[in-house]
N, C-alpha and C positions, 0 to 999 in steps of 0.2 A: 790599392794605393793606401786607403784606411790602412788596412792591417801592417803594411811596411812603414807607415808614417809609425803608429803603433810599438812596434818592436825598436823603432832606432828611438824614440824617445825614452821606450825602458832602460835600454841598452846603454844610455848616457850617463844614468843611475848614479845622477851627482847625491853628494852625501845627503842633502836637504832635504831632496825628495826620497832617499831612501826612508829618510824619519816620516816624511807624512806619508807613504803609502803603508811604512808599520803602523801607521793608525787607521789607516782607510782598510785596512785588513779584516778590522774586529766589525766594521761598516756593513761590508759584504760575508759577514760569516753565518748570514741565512742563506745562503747559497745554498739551493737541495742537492747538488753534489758534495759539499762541504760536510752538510749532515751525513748524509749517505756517507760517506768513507769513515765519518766518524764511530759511526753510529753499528758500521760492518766494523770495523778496527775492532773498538770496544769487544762485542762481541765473540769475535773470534778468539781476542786473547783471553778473555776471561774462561769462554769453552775450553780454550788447549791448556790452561791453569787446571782446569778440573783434572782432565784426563791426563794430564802430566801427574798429578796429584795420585790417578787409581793406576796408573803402569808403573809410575816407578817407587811403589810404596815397599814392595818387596825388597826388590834391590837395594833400597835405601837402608830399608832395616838389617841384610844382611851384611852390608860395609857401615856398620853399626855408626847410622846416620841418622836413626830412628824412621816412622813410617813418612814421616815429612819430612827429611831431609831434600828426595829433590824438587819438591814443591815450594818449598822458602827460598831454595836458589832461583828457579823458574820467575819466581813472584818477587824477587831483589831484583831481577833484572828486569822485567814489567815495570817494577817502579820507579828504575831508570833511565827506562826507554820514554812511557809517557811524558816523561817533561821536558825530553829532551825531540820528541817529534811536536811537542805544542812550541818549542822553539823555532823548530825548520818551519811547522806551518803561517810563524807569522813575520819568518823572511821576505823581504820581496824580492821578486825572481832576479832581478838587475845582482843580487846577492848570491845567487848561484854561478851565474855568467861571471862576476868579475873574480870569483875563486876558486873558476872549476879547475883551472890549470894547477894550483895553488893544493888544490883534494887529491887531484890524479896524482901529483908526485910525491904528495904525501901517502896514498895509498899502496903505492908501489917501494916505498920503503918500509912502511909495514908488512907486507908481505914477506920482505928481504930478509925480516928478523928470524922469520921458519929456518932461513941456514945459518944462524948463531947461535952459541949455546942455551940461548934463551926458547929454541925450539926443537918441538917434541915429537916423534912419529905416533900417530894413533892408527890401527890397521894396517899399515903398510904406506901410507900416506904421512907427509911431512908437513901437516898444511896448520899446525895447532904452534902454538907460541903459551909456554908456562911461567907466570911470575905467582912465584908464592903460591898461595892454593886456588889461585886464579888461571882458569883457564882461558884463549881467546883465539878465533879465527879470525885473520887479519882479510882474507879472501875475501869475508863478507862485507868488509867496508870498503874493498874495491871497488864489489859492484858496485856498492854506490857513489863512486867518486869517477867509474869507469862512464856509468850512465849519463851523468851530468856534464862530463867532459864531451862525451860525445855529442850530446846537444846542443852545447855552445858551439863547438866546430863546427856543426850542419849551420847554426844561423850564419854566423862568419863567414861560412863560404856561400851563403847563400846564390848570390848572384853566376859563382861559378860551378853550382849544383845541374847535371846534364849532362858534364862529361866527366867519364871513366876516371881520369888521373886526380880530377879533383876531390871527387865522391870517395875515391879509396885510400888519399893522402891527407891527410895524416891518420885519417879514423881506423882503417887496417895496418896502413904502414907508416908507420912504427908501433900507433899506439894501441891498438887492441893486442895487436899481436905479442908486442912488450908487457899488457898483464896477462893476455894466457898464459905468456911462456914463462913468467916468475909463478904462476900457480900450479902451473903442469910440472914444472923440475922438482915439484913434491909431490910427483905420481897424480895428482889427485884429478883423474881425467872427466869426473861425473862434476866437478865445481867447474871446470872448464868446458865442459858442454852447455852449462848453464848459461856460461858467461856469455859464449858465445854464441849462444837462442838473444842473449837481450842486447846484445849488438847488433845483432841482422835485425832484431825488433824495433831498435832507436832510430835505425837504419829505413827500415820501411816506414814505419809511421812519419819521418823527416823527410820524408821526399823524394830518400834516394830512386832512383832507375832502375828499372827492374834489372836490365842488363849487368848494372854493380853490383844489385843483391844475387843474382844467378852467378856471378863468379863469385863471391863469397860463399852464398852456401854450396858450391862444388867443389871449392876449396877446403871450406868446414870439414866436408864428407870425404874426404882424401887424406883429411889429416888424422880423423878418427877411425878409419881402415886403419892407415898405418900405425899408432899408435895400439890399436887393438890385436893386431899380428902382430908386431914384436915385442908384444909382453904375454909373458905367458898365464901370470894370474888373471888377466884381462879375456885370453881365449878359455882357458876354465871357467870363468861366469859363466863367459857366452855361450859355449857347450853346453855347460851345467843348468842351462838356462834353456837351450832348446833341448835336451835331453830329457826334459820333466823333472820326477821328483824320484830317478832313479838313484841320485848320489844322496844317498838318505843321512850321513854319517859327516858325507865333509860340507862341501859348499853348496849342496841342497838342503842341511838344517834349516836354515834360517826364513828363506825362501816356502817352505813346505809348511815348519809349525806357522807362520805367517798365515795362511791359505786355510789350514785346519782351525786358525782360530778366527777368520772369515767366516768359514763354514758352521763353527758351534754357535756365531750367536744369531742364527737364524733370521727370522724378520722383525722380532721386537729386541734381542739380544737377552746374555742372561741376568741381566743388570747391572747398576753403575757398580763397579768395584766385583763382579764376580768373577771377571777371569780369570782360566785357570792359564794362559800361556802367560799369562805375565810373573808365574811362581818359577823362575829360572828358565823355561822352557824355549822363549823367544828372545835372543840377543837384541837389545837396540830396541826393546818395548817402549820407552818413552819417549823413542827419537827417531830415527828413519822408518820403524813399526807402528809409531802410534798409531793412524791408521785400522792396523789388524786388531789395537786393542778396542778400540771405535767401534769396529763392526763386531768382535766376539761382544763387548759390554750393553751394546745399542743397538746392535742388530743393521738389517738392510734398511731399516728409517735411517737411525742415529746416521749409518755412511751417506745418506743420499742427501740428508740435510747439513754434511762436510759442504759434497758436492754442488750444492747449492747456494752454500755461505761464497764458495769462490768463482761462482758465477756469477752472479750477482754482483763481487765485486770487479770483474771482468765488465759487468754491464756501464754501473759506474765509472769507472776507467775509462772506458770507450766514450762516455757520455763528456769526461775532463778532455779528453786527445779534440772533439768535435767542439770545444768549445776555449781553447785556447786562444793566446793570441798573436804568436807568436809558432815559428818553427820549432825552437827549443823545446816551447811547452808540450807539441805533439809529440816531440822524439824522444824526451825525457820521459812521460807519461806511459807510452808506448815501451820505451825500456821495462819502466816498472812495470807493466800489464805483463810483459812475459816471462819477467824473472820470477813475481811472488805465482803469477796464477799458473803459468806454463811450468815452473818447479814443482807446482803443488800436482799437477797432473801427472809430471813423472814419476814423482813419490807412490800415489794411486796406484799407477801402473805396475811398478816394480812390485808392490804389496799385494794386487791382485794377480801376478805372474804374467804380466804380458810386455813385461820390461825385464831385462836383465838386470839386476843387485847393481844399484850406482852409487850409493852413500849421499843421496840429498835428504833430509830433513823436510813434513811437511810446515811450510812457511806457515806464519802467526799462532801455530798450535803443537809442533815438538818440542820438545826440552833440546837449549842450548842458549845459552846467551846471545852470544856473540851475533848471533842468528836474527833474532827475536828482535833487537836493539836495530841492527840496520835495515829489519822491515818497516819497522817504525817510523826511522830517520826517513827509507824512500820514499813513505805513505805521508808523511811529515812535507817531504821537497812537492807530490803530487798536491798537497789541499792548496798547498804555496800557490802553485799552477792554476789551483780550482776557482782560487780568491784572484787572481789576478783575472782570469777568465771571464767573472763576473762583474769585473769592474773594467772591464775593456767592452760587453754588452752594455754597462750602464752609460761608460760614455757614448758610444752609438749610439744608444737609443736617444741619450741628450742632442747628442749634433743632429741625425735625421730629426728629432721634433723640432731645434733650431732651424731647419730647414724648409719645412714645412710650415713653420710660423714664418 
């Protein structure tokens, strides 16, 4: 009853109180979740600044960008992300809820600009949007306008959460399904996997029923068969992928040097900046490879303590979902746990060969703007959650010691 009284009071998020709980923010921002995600964020980005810095130094210099060209991009938009997630973090959540509707349909018009002349095919994939010498995936701000949407919907429907038609109306039909399928008509079937991990994610951590989640993900899985047999670049991965490293020439390059430069840097690696697959050898060394440069420059430490930067932030995450106060907070939070940490796994996998070639990016640490900015923004919308969190414990603790006096 607490927590329902709780959430309809956020939810009512007249203007007034939105101003003082932007001040009760800075209040609660000893929160040791609050640190923690900070303090992991920091980290991470400053690490994938490094090694953005020693992959793409070659490349940089050969599109005569000098050896820092894609390191000052990388760190222009670091620059622009951090002040722009110290903004989302000192939203109050009542501010998410009353414009999720408001993100989502602005996201989904972002995306739309990929079929205007303002958008651009990269790999075979239509999912980039070019102004000037500015490049931008609109996909990536979905997700985050996807996620928040869907958490408002789960609290809204709250009471009618349990059965089938509620749970999967509107959040699969129309609207998940309405942004896969503006992502997907750009081919890009690996950003629409993602998507659709941190929906079934928003989805369980909110309450839904197993029963809803079991036909979503069998649905999932029927749509990515079929998508995967009628395309045939899609069944050459796949082949190519369980066939080994016998396609040495075409769509095993990538895949292989990948693997070989796993393998040369050993257990301590051959140091920062010695790779040799980053001298043209490995396509995508700063972005969906970084990874492989990871382990050739840093060896099986350098990769274990990747491993363990998005554990850990998995832990934290976990520790925000149990301490929310609200449905939204669990299912938005939950969202984000499996988009940045469940992407980051996949990225792993493909790099280590036990994933077929999907084009994800490993989150808070590849080179890519676009990217980079909306891990930010969602780890930004999570501290939002974390601070609210701790101020939904503090009033508890006030009212039970109320009650006890």
């Amino acid at each position: 009853m607490a927590e329902r009284q709780g959430a309809q009071r956020d939810a009512a998020g007249a203007p007034g109180q939105a101003r003082i709980r932007l001040g009760s923010a800075f209040r609660v921002g000893t929160d040791s979740n609050v640190i923690a995600l900070w303090a992991i964020t920091i980290l991470m980005v400053g690490f994938g600044l490094i090694m953005v810095l020693s992959s793409s130094s070659i490349t940089s210099y050969l599109d005569n960008q000098g050896f820092f060209g894609g390191f000052w991009r990388q760190a222009m938009f670091a620059v622009i992300g951090f002040p722009l997630m110290i903004l989302a973090s000192m939203m109050p959540i009542s501010f998410w809820k009353r414009w999720a509707w408001v993100l989502f349909g602005v996201g989904i018009g972002l995306q739309l600009l990929v079929f205007t002349p303002l958008g651009i095919e990269v790999y075979g994939n239509r999912n980039w949007i070019q102004i000037g010498s500015i490049g931008a995936q609109p996909s990536e701000a979905l997700k985050l306008a996807l996620v928040v949407w869907v958490g408002t919907v789960l609290l809204r429907k709250e009471p009618l959460l349990g059965q089938m038609k509620h749970e999967l109306i509107p959040v699969i039909l129309p609207g998940a399904l309405l942004a896969l399928g503006v992502v997907l008509l750009g081919k890009d079937l690996g950003t629409v996997m993602i998507m659709a991990a941190l929906v079934i994610g928003a989805m369980f951590f909110g309450g839904v029923s197993w029963k809803s989640l079991g036909v979503v993900a069998l649905g999932g899985l029927l749509a990515v068969f079929f998508f995967v047999v009628t395309s045939q670049n899609r069944l050459d991965r796949l082949f190519g992928h369980a066939g080994g490293d016998s396609d040495y020439s075409g769509l095993g390059w990538q895949p292989l040097h990948g693997k070989w430069a796993l393998a040369g840097g050993g257990l301590f690696g051959v140091g920062l900046g010695g790779s040799k697959a980053k001298w043209s050898w490995l396509p995508a060394a700063d972005n969906d490879y970084i990874f492989a440069i990871i382990g050739e420059e840093l060896g099986l430490i350098g990769a274990l303590l990747v491993i363990l930067m998005f554990v850990a932030l998995a832990v934290v995450l976990l520790r925000v979902i149990t301490n929310a106060r609200d449905r939204f907070g669990r299912a938005v939070t939950g969202g984000v746990l499996v988009w940045i940490v469940g992407q980051a796994f996949v990225n792993i996998g493909v790099v280590i060969g036990i994933l077929p070639v999907l084009g994800v990016p490993l989150p808070l640490i590849s080179a890519g703007g676009t990217a980079l900015i909306a891990c930010l923004l969602a780890l930004g919308v999570v501290i939002s959650i974390a601070r609210d969190g701790a101020q939904y414990r503090a009033e508890l603790d006030a009212e039970n010691g109320g009650n006890r006096g």
